[in-house]
C-alpha positions in Angstrom: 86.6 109.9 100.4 88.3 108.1 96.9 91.3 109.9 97.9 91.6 108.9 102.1 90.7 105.5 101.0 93.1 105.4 99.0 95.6 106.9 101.2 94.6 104.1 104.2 95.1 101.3 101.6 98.6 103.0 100.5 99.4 102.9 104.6 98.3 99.2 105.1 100.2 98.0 102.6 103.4 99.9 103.5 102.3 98.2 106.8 102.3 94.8 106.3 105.7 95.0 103.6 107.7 96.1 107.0 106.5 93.6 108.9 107.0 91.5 105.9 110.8 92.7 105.7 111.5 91.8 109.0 110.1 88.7 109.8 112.2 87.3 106.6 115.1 89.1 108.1 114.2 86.9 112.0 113.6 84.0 110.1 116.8 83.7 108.2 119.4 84.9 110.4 117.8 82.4 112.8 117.9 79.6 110.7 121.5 80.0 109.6 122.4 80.6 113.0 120.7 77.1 114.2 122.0 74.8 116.6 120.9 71.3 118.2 122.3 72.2 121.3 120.2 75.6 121.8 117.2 75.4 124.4 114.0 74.4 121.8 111.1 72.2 121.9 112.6 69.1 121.7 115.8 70.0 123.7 114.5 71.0 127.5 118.1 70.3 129.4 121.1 72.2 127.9 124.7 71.2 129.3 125.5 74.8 127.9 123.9 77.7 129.4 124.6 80.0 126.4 122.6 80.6 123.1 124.5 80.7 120.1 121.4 81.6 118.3 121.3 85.2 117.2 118.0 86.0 118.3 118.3 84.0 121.7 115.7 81.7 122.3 113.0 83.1 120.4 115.2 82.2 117.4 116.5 78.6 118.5 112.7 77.9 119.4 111.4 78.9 115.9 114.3 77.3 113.9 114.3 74.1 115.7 110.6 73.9 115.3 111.4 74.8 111.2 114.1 72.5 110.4 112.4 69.8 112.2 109.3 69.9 110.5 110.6 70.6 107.0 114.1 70.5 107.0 116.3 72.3 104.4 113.0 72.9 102.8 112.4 75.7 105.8 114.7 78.1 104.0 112.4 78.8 101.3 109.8 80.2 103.9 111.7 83.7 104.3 112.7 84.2 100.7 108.7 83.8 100.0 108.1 86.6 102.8 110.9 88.3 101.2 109.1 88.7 98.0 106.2 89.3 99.3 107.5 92.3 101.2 108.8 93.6 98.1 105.7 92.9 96.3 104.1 95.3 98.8 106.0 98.4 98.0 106.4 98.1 94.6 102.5 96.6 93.3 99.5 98.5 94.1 97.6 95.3 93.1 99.1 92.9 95.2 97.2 90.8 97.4 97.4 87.8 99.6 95.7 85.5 97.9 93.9 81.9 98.5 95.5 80.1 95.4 99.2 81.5 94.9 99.1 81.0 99.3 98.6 77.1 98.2 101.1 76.7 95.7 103.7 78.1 98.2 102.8 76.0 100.6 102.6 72.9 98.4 106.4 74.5 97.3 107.1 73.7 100.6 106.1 70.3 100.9 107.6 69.2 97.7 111.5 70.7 98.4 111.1 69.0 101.6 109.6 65.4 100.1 112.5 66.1 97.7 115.4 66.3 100.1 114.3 63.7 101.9 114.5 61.4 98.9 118.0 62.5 97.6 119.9 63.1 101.1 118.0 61.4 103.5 119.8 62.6 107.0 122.4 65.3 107.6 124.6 66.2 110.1 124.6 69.7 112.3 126.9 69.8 114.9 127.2 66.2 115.2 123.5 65.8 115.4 121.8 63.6 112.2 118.9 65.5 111.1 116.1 64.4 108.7 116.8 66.6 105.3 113.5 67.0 104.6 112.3 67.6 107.9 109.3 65.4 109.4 107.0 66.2 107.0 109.2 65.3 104.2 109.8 62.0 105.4 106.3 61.4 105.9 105.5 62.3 102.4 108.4 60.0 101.4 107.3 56.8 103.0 103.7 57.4 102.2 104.3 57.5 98.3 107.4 55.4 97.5 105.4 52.3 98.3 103.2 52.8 95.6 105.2 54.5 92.9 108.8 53.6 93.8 111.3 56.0 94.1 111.6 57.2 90.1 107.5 57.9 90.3 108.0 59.4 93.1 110.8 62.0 91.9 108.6 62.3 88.3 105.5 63.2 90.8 107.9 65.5 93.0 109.0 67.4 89.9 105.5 67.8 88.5 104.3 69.2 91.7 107.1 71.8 92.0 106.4 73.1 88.2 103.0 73.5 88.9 103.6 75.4 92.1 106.3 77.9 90.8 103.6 78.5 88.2 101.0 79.3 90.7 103.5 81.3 92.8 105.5 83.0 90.0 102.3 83.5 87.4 104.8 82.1 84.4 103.6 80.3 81.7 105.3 76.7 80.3 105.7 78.5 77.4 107.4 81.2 78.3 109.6 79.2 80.6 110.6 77.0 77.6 111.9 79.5 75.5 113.6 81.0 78.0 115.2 78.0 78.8 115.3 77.4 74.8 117.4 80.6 74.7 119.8 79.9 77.7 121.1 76.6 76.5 121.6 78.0 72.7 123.6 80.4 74.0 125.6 78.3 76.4 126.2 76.0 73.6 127.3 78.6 71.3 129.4 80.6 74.2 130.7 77.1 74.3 131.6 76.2 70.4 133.3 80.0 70.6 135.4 78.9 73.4 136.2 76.0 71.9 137.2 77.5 68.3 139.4 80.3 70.2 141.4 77.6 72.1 141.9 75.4 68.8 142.9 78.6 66.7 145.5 79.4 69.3 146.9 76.4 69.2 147.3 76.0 65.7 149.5 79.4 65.8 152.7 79.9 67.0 152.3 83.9 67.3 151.3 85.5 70.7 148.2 87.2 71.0 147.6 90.8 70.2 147.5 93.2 73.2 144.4 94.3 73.3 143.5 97.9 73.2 140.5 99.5 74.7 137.4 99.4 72.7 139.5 96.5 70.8 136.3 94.2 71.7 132.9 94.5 70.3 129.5 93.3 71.4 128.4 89.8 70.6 124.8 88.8 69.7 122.8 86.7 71.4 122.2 84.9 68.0 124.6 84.0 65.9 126.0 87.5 63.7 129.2 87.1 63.0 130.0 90.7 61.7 130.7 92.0 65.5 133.2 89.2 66.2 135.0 90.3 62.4 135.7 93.8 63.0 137.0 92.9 67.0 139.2 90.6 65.2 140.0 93.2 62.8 140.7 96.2 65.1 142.9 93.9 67.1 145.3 93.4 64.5 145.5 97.0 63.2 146.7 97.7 66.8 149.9 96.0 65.9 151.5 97.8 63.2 149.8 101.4 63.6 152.6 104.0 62.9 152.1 106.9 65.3 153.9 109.2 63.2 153.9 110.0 59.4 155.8 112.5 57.5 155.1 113.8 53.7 157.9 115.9 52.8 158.6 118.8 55.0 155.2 118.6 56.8 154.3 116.0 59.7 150.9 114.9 60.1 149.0 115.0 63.6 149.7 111.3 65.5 146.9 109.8 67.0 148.2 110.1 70.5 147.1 113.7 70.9 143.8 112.4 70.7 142.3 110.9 74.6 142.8 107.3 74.6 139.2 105.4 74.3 137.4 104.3 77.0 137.5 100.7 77.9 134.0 99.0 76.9 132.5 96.5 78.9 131.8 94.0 75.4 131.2 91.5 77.4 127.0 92.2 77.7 125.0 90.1 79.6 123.2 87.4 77.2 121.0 86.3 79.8 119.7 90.4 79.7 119.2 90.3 76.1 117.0 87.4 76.1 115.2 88.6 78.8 114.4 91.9 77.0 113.5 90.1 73.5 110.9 88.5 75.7 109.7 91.3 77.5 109.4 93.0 73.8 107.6 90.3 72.7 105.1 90.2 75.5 105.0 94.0 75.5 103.5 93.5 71.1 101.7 90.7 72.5 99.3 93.0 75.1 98.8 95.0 72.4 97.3 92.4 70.3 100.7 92.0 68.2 102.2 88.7 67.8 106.1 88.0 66.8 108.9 86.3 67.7 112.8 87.9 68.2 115.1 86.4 65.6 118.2 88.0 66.5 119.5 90.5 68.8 122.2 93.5 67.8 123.9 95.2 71.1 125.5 98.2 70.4 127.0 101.4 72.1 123.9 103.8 72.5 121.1 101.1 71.3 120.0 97.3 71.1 118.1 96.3 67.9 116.1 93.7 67.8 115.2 91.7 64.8 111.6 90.5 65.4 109.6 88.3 62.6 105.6 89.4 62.4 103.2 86.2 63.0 101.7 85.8 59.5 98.7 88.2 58.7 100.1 90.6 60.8 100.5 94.3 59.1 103.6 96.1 59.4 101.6 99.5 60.0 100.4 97.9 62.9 103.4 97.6 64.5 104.7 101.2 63.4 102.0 102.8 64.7 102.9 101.5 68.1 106.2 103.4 68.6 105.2 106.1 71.8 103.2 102.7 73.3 106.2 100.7 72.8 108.4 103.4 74.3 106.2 104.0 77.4 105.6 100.4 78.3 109.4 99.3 77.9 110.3 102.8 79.5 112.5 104.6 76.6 113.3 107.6 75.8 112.1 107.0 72.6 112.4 103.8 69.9 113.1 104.0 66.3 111.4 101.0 64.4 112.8 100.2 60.6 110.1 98.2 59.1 110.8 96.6 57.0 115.2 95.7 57.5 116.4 95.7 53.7 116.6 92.4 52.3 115.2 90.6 55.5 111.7 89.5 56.3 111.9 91.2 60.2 111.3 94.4 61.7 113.6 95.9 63.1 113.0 97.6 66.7 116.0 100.3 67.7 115.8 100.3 71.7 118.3 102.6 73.8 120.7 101.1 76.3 120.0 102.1 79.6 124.0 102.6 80.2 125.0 104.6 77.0 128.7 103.8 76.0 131.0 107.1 74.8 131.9 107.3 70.9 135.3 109.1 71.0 137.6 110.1 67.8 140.3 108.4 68.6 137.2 104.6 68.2 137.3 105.9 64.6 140.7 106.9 63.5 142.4 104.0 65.2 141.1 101.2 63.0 142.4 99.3 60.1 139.4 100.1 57.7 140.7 104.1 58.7 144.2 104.0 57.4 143.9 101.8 54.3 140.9 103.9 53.3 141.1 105.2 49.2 139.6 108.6 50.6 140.6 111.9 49.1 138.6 113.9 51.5 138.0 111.3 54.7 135.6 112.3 57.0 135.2 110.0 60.2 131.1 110.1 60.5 131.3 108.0 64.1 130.1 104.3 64.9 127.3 102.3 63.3 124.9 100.6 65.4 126.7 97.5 66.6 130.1 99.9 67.2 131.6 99.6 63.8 133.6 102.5 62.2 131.4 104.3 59.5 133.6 107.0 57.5 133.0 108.4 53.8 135.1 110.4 51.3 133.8 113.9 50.7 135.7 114.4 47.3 132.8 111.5 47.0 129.6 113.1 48.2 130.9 115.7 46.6 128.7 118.1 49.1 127.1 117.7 52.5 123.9 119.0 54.2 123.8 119.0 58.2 121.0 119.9 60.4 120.0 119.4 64.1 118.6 121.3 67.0 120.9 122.6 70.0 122.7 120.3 71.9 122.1 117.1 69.3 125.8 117.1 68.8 126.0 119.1 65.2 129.2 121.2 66.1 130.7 118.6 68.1 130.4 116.2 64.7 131.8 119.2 62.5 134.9 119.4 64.4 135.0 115.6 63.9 135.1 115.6 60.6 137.6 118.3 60.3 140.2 117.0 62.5 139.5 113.8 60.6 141.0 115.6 57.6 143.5 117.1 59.0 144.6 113.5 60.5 145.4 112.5 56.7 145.9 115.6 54.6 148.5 118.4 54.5 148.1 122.4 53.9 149.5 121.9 50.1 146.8 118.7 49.9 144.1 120.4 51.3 142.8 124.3 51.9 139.6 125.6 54.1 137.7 128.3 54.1 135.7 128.5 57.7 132.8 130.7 57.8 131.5 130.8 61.2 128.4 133.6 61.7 127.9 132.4 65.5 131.8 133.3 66.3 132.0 129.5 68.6 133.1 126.9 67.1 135.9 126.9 63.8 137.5 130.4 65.4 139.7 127.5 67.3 141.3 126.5 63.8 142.4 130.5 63.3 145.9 130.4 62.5 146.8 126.7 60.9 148.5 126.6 57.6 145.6 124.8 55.6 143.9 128.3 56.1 143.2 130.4 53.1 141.7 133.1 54.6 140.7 133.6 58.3 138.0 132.4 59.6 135.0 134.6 58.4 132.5 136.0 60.8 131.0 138.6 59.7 127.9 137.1 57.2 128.3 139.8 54.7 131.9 138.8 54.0 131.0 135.2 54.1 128.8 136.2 51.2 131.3 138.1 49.6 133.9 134.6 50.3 131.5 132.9 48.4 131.2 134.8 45.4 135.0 134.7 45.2 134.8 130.6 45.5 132.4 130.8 42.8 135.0 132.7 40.8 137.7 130.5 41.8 135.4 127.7 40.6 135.5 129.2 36.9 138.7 129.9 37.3 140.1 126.4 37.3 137.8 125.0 34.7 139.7 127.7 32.4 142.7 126.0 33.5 142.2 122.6 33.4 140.4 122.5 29.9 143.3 124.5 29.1 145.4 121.1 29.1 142.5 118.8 28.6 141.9 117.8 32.2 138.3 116.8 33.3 138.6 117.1 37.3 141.4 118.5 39.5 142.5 114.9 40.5 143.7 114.3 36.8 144.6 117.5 36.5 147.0 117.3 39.6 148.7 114.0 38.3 149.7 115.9 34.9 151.4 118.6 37.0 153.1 116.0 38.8 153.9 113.9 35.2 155.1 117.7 33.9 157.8 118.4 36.6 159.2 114.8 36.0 159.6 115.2 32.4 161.2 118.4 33.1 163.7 116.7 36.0 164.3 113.9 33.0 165.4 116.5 29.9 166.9 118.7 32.7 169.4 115.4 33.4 170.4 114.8 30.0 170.5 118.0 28.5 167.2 117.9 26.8 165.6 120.7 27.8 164.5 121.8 24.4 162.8 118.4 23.6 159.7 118.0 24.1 158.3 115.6 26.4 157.6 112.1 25.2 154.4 110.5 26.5 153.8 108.0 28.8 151.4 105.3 29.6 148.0 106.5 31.3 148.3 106.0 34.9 146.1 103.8 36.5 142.9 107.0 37.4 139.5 107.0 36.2 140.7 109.9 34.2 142.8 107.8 31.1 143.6 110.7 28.3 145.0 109.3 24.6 148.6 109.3 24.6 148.7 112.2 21.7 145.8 114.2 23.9 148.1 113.5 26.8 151.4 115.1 24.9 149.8 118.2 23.7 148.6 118.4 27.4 152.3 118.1 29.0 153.7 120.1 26.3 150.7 122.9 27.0 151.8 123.2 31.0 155.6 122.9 30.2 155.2 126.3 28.2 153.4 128.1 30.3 154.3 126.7 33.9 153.6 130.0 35.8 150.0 129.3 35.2 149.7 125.6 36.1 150.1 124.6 39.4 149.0 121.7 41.4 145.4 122.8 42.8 144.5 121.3 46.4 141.0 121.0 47.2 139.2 123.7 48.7 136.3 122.7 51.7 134.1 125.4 52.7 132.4 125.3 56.1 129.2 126.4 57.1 128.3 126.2 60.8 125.5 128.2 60.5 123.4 128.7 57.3 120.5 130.8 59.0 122.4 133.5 59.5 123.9 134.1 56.4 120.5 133.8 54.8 118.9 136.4 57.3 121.1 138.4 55.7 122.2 138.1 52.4 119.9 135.5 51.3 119.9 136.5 47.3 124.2 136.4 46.7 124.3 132.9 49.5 121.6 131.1 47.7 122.8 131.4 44.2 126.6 130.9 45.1 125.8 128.2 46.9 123.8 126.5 43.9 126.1 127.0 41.7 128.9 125.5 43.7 126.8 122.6 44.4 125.6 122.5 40.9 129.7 122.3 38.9 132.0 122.6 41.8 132.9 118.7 42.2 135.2 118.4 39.3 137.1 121.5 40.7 137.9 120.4 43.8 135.4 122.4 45.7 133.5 120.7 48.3 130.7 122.4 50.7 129.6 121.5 54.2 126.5 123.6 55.7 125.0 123.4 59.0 122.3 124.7 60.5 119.9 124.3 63.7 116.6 125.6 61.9 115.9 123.3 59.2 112.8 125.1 57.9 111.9 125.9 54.4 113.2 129.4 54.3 117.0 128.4 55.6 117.0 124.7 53.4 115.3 126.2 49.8 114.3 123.6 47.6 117.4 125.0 45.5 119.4 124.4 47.9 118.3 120.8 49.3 118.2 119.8 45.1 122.2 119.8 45.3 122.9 118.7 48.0 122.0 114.7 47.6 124.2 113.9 50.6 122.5 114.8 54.2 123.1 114.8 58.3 119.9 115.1 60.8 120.9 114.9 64.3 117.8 115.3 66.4 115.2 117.8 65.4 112.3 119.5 66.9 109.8 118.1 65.3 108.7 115.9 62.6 108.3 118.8 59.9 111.8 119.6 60.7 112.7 115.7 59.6 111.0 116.0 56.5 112.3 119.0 55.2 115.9 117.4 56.1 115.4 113.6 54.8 112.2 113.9 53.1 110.9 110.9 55.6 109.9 111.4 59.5 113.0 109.6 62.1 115.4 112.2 63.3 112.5 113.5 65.7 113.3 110.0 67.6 116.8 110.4 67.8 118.8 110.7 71.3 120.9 113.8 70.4 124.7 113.6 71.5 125.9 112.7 68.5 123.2 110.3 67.8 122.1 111.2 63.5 120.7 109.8 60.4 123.1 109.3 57.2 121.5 109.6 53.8 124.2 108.9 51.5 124.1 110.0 47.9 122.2 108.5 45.5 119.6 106.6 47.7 117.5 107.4 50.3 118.3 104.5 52.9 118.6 106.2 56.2 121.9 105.0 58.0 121.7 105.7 61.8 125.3 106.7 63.2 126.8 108.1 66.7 128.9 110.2 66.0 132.1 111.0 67.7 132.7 113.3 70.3 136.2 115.4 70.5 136.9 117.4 73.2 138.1 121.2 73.0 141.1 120.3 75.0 141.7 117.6 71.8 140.9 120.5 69.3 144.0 122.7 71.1 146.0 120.1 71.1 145.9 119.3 66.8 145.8 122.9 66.3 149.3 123.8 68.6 150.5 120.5 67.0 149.7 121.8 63.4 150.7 125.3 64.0 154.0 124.8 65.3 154.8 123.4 61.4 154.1 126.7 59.6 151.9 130.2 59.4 148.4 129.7 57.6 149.8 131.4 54.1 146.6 133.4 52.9 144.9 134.0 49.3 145.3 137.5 48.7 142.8 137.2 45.7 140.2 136.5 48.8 141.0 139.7 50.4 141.5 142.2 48.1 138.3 140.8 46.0 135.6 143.1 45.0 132.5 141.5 43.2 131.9 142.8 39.4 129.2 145.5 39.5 129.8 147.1 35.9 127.6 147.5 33.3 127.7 143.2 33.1 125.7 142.8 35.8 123.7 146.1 35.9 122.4 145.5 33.1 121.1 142.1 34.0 119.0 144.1 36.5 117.4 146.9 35.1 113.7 145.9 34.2 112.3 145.7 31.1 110.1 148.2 31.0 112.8 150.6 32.7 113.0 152.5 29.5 108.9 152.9 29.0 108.7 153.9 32.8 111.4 156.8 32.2 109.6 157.9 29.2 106.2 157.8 30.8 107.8 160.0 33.6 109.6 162.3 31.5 106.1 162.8 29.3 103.9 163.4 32.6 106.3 166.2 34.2 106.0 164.0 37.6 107.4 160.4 38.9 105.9 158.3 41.5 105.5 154.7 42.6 102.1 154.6 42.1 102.2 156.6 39.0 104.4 153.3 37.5 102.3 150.7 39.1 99.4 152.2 37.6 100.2 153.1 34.3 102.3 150.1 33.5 100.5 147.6 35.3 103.2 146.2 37.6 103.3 145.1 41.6 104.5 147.6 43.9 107.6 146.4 45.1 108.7 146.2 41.0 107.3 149.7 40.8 109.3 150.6 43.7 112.8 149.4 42.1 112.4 151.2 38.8 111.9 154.7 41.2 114.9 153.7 43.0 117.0 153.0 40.2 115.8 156.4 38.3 116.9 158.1 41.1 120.4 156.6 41.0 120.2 157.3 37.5 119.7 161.1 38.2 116.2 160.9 36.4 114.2 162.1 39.4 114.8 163.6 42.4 114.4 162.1 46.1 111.3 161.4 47.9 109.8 164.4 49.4 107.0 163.0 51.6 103.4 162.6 50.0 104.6 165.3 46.9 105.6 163.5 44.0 109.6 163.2 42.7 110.7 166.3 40.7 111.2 164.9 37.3 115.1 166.2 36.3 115.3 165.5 32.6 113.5 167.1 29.9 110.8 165.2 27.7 112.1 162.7 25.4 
C-alpha cells in the first residue's frame, strides 16, 4: 500500500509540473506577443480583423487582462509557475503552500507598486499604458500621501526583501555575504584591470603571445602565486630554443611533444563563491561551523581554505570526509587539517570538468630550463597548475606505488622522457628492467642503453648484482684519486684532459700538471690533494674515465620478488644504502604495495616515495606511513613525500602519449646505436669458496660427524640430534649431498652414508 501511495503521489506531482510547464509557456509567449489593438476585455470593436497574438484570443484576452491589472509586474507570474514546475520534478517535498503562495503574490504587488512609481505610463503600439498596471497605481496613490515618494520606495523595497525571503527560503545572512563576496571580487577584478592597463602603458614592449595553458586560475581571494607563475610562463615563451646541441649529439626539441591544451583560466568567480557557501552550509548541517577564507582553483581540484569557529575540534571536521563527499556529490575529498603554517583547514574538492596535465605543461616553463638538476624529473602540476619537478641525483632514490589504472606507468615514462629532454647517452645511462614486458620495451634500442631492456626477473636479479658490483667498482676508482662522489670525480677528468691539451701545446708533456683553484662544487679538495689527484689519473688514464650516471628502473617489483626475493632485496639495499655518491640512482614501481613486496629493508632506503591511488587504506600506510592515497582520483593524480620530511605534496602528474614516446625514441635513435656494457652480459655472480663458505651452517661439520658415526643420514635424524628447525635440518642434507657425503633420497629409507667414520 506504502509503495502505490507512493507511486500515486510520484504521478500527481509529475501531473501538476506539466501543467505547470505549460501554462508558463501560454503565459509568456502571450504576454510578449501583446497588443492593444487585439480583441480583449476592454477592446470589443477591432478595425483589424486579425490577431497578432500567438495564441489568438485566448492569449490577447489573458494578457490584456495581465498587463492591465499589474502591468510589467505580470511578467513575473510565469517565471514563478516556471519554478514551480521545476520544483515538481526535481523535489519530492515540494508543496503548494499557504505562506511562500503570499509572499509571491505580495512579489507581485510590490514590482507593480514599484513600476508605477519610477515609470509611471508606457507606450505599446502607440497606446500609453499604466507600468504598474491598475493595481500598482492604486497602491501608489494610496501610500504616497502619507509617506511621500522616498517612504514609499524604502516601504516598496522592504516588502520585496521580505517576500523573496518567503519565496526563495534565503536568509539575510546568507544573502549578505554573498553579496559581500560579489562586490570584493568586482572590486578586485576591477583594481587587476586597472594595474594591467597602467603596466602596459608604462612599457614600450608588445605583449607576449600567449601560449596555451600560458594562463593560470585566479582565486576568488586575493593569492597572488597563480597570477606569478602565468606571468612567468608567458615570458619563458619568448626566448625558448627549440633545439640544443652538446657536441655531436642533439637533444629531443619540445615540439615532438602534443602541443597543450588550451585552458579555460578564466573560472567563474561567481561559482566559487557559490560553492564556499554551499561548503559552509554543508559543515553547518552537520553541526560544524566555519567560514571560507580563500579559495585555490586548480586543474583536477578546488581547495578551500576554511577557518573553524572557535572551540571547534579539528577531528571533528576530519571525521566528516565520506559525509562531506556525499552531500556535495564527490568522488571523494581529501582534507589537510591543519595547512602548515596557517590557522585553516584545508578542504581538497574535485572539479567537476577535470583539465588534462600534458608533458609538454611541464617542460615548457621557465622554472624547467634554468633548473640546477643533474637528474630532472618532471613530477606534473601542483594543485593550482604550477610545475612541480625534482632532481633525482637529489632524492638520490625513489619508491612508486599505485593500483592499475592510477597512472603509475604513464608517470614513469614522464620522468624518463623528462631526462632524456636534458641529458645525453655519455651524461646519462639506463638500465630498464621491465618483468611485465609493457611499458620500457618502447625505449629498446636508444643510445643511453647499457644493456637491453631486461625481462626476464632472473636476469633482472642477476643485472642487479652486477650494479652492485659496478657500485664497488667506482668507489675503488674514485678514492683512487681522492674523489668523494662521481660529480667531483667527473670534473677532475675533465681538469685532467685540459692539463694534458695545455703541456701537449707547449711541449710539456713531461711536466707535471700545476694545480688550479677549486672550482666552484660542493666537492673543494686542497690544492696539494688536488695535484696528487690530476697527477694520479694522468698516469694511468686507461683507468679513469668520465663516469655517467646510471638509473635503474623498476616497473614492477612484485615480480622480481616472487621470484628471486633473497639476491633483489639485498642488492637493492645495498644500492640504496652507498649507491648515491656513485652515481647510481634506483626507481621501483609496483601495483601491490603490501608488506611482502615493500620490506621494511627496503621502504628504510628509500626516504623519497610516489602513491598514486591505492586499494585501500593499509595499502597507504605501508607506502607513506599515513592514510590519503586511498582518496586520490587516479590518472595521474599522487602524493609526493620528498626526502627528509614527511609533508605529503599532492601532484597530477603528466600524461604522455605512446604516439609521444615513438616519436623521442625515433628522434633519439636516428643519432646513434645503444652501445652496450659487455661486463653486464658476460657477467657471472662469484659462487667460489667466498661466498660458499658464508653459507654452510655452523654446525655443518657436527652434523657430518654425527652422520658419519651413526652409519645413516636423515632430516629428522639432524633436527633431532642437534636440535634445529626443519627447514635448517633440511639445508645441511642438501648440502651433504652436494658434498658427496650421502647419497639421494630414496623415499621413507634413510640416505646411504658414503664416507667412512671420522
Amino acid at each position: 500500500m506504502a509503495v502505490k501511495a507512493q507511486e500515486n503521489n510520484r504521478r500527481k506531482r509529475e501531473i501538476f509540473g506539466v501543467v505547470g510547464l505549460a501554462l508558463s509557456f501560454f503565459l509568456f509567449l502571450s504576454l510578449i506577443s501583446y497588443s492593444p489593438a487585439d480583441p480583449s476585455l476592454t477592446q470589443y470593436v477591432s478595425d483589424d480583423p486579425s490577431v497578432r497574438n500567438i495564441f489568438g484570443a485566448a492569449g490577447s484576452y489573458t494578457a490584456d487582462a495581465l498587463i492591465r491589472l499589474l502591468g510589467f509586474g505580470a511578467f513575473l507570474i510565469p517565471i514563478l509557475t516556471l519554478v514551480a514546475s521545476f520544483r515538481f520534478f526535481l523535489d519530492e517535498s515540494f508543496r503548494i503552500k499557504a505562506v511562500p503562495a503570499l509572499g509571491a503574490a505580495a512579489l507581485l504587488l510590490v514590482c507593480s507598486g514599484l513600476l508605477s512609481l519610477i515609470l509611471t505610463k508606457v507606450s505599446i503600439y502607440g497606446v500609453r499604458l499604466q507600468a504598474g498596471g491598475l493595481l500598482g497605481s492604486i497602491i501608489t496613490d494610496v501610500l504616497i500621501p502619507v509617506l511621500n515618494r522616498a517612504g514609499t520606495c524604502l516601504l516598496f523595497l522592504l516588502v520585496l526583501l521580505l517576500s523573496l525571503m518567503v519565496v526563495a527560503d534565503v536568509s539575510v545572512v546568507t544573502l549578505g555575504r554573498v553579496l559581500k563576496s560579489a562586490s570584493e571580487a568586482t572590486w578586485a577584478v576591477v583594481r587587476r584591470i586597472g594595474s594591467e592597463r597602467a603596466a602596459s602603458r608604462a612599457k614600450e614592449p608588445e605583449p607576449p603571445e600567449e601560449k596555451p595553458g600560458d594562463d593560470l586560475p585566479v582565486p576568488i581571494i586575493e593569492s597572488p602565486e597563480p597570477a606569478e607563475k602565468a606571468k612567468q610562463k608567458k615570458i619563458e615563451q619568448i626566448h625558448f630554443d627549440f633545439l640544443e646541441r652538446v657536441g655531436d649529439y642533439q637533444l629531443p626539441p619540445l615540439s615532438i611533444l602534443d602541443p597543450a591544451e588550451k585552458r579555460d583560466s578564466r573560472v567563474k568567480r561567481d561559482s566559487l563563491i557559490a560553492n564556499a557557501r554551499i561548503l559552509e552550509k554543508k559543515l553547518a548541517d552537520f553541526g560544524v561551523e566555519g567560514r571560507v577564507l580563500e579559495v585555490k582553483p586548480g586543474p583536477v581540484i578546488t581547495m578551500y581554505e576554511l577557518e573553524p569557529a572557535p572551540g571547534v575540534k579539528i577531528n571533528r571536521i576530519t571525521n566528516l570526509t565520506d559525509d562531506l563527499a556525499l552531500a556535495l556529490r564527490a568522488p571523494s575529498i581529501r582534507i589537510i587539517a591543519p595547512i602548515p603554517g596557517k590557522g585553516a583547514i584545508g578542504i581538497e574538492i574535485p572539479n567537476h570538468e577535470r583539465e588534462p596535465v600534458r608533458l609538454r605543461n611541464v617542460l615548457d616553463t621557465e622554472a624547467f630550463r634554468e633548473a640546477k638538476f643533474r637528474l630532472p624529473i618532471a613530477l606534473g602540476e601542483d594543485i593550482v597548475g604550477g610545475p612541480v619537478m625534482a632532481d633525482l641525483a637529489r632524492m638520490p632514490h625513489l619508491l612508486i606505488a599505485g593500483t592499475t589504472g592510477s597512472g603509475k606507468s604513464v608517470s614513469l615514462n614522464a620522468m624518463i622522457c623528462s631526462i632524456l629532454f636534458r641529458a645525453t647517452p655519455d651524461e646519462v645511462k639506463f638500465l630498464l628492467i621491465d618483468p611485465k614486458r609493457l611499458e620500457l620495451s618502447a625505449y629498446e634500442g636508444i643510445p643511453h642503453l647499457l644493456h637491453p631492456v631486461v625481462v626476464d626477473p632472473k636476469k633482472a636479479s642477476m643485472v642487479l648484482k652486477w650494479a652492485v658490483e659496478e657500485m664497488e667498482r667506482r668507489y675503488r676508482v674514485m678514492g683512487e684519486v681522492g674523489a668523494k662522489g662521481v660529480e667531483g670525480y667527473n670534473r677532475m677528468i675533465e681538469k685532467s684532459k685540459n692539463e694534458k691539451a695545455k703541456r701537449q701545446a707547449f711541449g710539456l708533456e713531461s711536466a707535471p700538471p700545476k694545480p688550479e683553484a677549486a672550482p666552484e662544487a660542493e666537492e673543494v679538495l686542497p690544492p696539494e690533494a688536488e695535484g696528487q689527484a690530476l697527477a694520479a689519473i694522468a698516469k694511468a688514464p686507461q683507468e679513469h674515465v668520465r663516469l655517467p650516471y646510471i638509473v635503474i628502473v623498476i616497473d614492477e617489483l612484485a615480480d622480481l620478488m616472487m621470484v628471486a626475493q633473497r639476491y633483489v632485496e639485498e642488492s637493492l639495499a645495498r644500492l640504496a644504502q652507498m649507491a648515491r655518491a656513485s652515481g647510481i640512482h634506483l626507481i621501483l614501481a609496483t601495483q601491490r604495495p603490501s608488506v611482502d613486496v615493500i620490506t621494511g629493508v627496503i621502504k628504510a632506503n628509500f626516504p623519497t616515495r610516489i602513491s598514486f591511488q591505492v586499494s585501500s587504506k593499509v595499502d597507504s600506510r605501508t607506502i607513506l606511513d599515513q592514510l590519503g592515497a586511498e582518496a586520490l582520483l587516479g590518472s595521474g593524480d599522487m602524493l609526493f613525500m620528498p626526502p627528509g620530511t614527511s609533508k605529503l605534496a599532492r601532484i597530477h602528474g603528466p600524461f604522455v602519449s605512446e604516439k609521444e614516446i615513438d616519436r623521442i625514441v625515433m628522434f633519439i635513435k636516428k643519432q646513434g646505436q645503444p652501445s652496450f656494457d659487455p661486463s653486464i652480459t658476460e657477467y657471472r655472480p662469484e659462487t667460489s669458496t667466498t661466498e660458499s663458505d658464508e653459507d654452510v651452517d655452523e654446525k655443518y661439520d657436527e652434523a657430518v660427524a654425527l652422520v658419519s658415526d651413526l652409519g645413516q643420514a636423515s632430516i629428522s635424524l639432524v633436527q633431532r640430534y642437534l636440535k634445529v628447525g626443519y627447514n635448517r635440518a633440511a639445508r645441511i642434507i642438501e648440502h651433504m649431498e652436494a658434498d658427496g657425503i650421502v647419497g639421494p633420497a630414496d623415499g621413507a629409507k634413510p640416505r646411504k652414508v658414503l664416507v667412512k667414520k671420522l
